[in-house]
N, C-alpha and C positions, 0 to 999 in steps of 0.2 A: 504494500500500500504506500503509495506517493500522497499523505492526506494533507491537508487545506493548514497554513500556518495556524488559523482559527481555530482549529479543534487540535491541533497539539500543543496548543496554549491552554487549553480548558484543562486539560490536564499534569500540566507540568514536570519538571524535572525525574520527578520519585515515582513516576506510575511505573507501574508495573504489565506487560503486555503478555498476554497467552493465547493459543490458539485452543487451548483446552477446555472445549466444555462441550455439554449435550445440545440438540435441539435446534439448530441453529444452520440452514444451508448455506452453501454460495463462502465467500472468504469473508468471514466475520472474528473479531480478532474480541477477546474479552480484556479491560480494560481497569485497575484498582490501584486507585487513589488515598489518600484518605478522608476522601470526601464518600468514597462507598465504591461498586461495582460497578462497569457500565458495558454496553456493546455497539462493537463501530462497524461499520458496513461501508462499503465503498462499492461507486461502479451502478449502471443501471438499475439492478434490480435494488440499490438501495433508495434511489430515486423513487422507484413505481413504489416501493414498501414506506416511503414517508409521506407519500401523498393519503396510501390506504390507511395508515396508521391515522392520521386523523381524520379522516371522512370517519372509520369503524368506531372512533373512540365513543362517540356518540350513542351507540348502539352494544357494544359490547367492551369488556376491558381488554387492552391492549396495552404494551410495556408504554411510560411516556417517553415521549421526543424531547431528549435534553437539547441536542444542537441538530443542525444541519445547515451542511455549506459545500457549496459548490455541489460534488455528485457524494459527498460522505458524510453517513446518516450516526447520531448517536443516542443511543435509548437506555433509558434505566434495567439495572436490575432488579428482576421483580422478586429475588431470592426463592424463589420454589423450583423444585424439582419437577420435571416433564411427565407425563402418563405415562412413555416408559419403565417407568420404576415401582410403577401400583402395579396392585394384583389384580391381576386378568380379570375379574368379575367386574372390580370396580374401577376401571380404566374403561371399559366398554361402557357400562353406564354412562358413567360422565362425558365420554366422546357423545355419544348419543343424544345424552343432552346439551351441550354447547353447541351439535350440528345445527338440532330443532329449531334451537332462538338463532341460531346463522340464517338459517334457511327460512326463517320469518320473518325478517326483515324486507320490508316492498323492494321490489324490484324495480319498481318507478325510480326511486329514492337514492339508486348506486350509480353513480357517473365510470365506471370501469366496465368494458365490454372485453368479456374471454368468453364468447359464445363460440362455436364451433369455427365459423370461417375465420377468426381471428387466432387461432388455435393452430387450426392446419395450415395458416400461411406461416405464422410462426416455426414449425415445425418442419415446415417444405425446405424454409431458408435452412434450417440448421443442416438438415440430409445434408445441401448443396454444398455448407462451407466445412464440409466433415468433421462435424463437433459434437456428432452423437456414437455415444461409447457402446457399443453392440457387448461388450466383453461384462456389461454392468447389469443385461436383460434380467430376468424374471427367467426362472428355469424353464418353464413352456413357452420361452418363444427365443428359449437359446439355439443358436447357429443359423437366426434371421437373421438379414443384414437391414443397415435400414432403408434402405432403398424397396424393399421385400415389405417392411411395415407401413409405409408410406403408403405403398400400392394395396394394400390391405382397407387401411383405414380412407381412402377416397372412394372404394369398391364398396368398401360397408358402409356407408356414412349412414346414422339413423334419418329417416325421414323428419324428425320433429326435434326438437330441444323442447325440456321440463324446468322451465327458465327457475333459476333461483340467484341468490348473492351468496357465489361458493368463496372459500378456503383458497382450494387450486392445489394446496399438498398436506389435505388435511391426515394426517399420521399421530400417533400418541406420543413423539419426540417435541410435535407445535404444540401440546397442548401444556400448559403450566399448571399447576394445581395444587391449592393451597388445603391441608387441613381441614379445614373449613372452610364456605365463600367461594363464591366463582372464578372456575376457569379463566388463565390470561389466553390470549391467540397470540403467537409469532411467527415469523417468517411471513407476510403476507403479501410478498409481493408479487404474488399472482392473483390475489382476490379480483372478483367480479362475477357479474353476470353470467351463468353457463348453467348449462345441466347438471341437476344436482345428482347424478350419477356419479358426474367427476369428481366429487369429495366420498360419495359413498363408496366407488371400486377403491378408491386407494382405504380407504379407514378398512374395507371389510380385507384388503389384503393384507392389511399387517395384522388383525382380530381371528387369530386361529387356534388360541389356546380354548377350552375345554369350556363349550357353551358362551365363549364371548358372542359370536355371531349374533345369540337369541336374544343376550342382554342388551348389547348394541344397538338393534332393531326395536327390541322393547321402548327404550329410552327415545329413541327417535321418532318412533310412533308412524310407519308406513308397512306396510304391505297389500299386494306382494311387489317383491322387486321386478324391474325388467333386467333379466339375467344375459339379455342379448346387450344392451347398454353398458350395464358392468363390464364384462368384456372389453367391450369397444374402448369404454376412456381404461381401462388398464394400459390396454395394447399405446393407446394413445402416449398414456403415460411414459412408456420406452422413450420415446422421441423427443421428451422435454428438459 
């Protein structure tokens, strides 16, 4: 990270930097001072994640925006531990329900569009400038290349979008979770507008321990699923 005089001013001489923590995509560096903890993000997707961070903050909790300048972003530590670390019954739960109140929020109301054509051109580009890593797939769709899922996902495209205000990589590593009280959301610089499949195939792909599935859906409150959809934004998901 090359960051903005401005923000290695906020933190001065005696911080301390690590690349060590949970939860957290993209190059995000953790940050402590003695003023507290923080996390700095650099590069587009810190840009698109400090816009979504406060449009969502309105709506749900989200770490705050200590600074930002030029394209790198810096947000508190909310000092909780991720759903990773909860036990399988009640990590499903809880995704479940932070999905419900995500995906309740008007869709009138979200200025960020990831509906599907924004997606697959997203995704076309990356094929072309080969920056999709085939070596990182999902075991069922190991020894595709991407050029192979590309051609997949235009072949299959669902006739419809089930418009909500998704996530975009909702996993039990984004989700923060305190003891008590609500869920934080991180990582959100993919949120927006799209099929809320896109946050259900990935939350149901990492939800395989022993009866998560039933609690998860429990919590969420939908059946049944379109299991042809799930699919699709999985496979989708390779490419991102």
């Amino acid at each position: 990270m090359h960051l903005p005089g401005g923000i290695l001013d906020l933190f001065g001489d005696d911080a301390v930097w690590s690349d060590d923590h949970e939860g957290r995509s993209g190059v995000t560096l953790r940050v402590t001072n003695p003023d507290g903890r923080f996390f700095v993000k650099q590069g587009p997707a810190a840009v698109a994640e400090h816009a979504r961070l406060r449009w969502l903050k309105r709506w749900l909790p989200v770490p705050d925006v200590v600074a930002f300048e030029g394209d790198a972003l810096v947000t508190g530590d909310v000092g909780w531990a991720s759903l990773e670390r909860a036990k399988a019954p009640v990590r499903a739960a809880r995704m479940g329900e932070v999905l419900r109140r995500l995906h309740l929020i008007p869709v009138e109301e979200c200025p960020f569009d990831e509906r599907l054509d924004v997606k697959l051109a997203r995704v076309t580009a990356r094929v072309a400038a080969g920056l999709v890593d085939t070596g990182d797939f999902d075991p069922d769709h190991a020894g595709m290349t991407a050029e192979q899922v590309l051609d997949r996902l235009q072949a299959e495209r669902p006739a419809a979008e089930d418009l909500v205000v998704t996530h975009g990589d909702f996993t039990p590593g984004n989700v923060l979770a305190p003891p008590a009280g609500e869920p934080v959301l991180i990582d959100l610089g993919a949120l927006g507008v799209a099929d809320r499949h896109v946050d259900l195939a990935i939350a149901l792909r990492e939800l395989t321990g022993p009866g998560e599935r039933e609690e998860f859906l429990a919590a969420y409150g939908l059946q049944p699923l379109d299991e042809g959809r799930l699919s699709y934004y999985r496979l989708l998901d390779e490419l991102q």
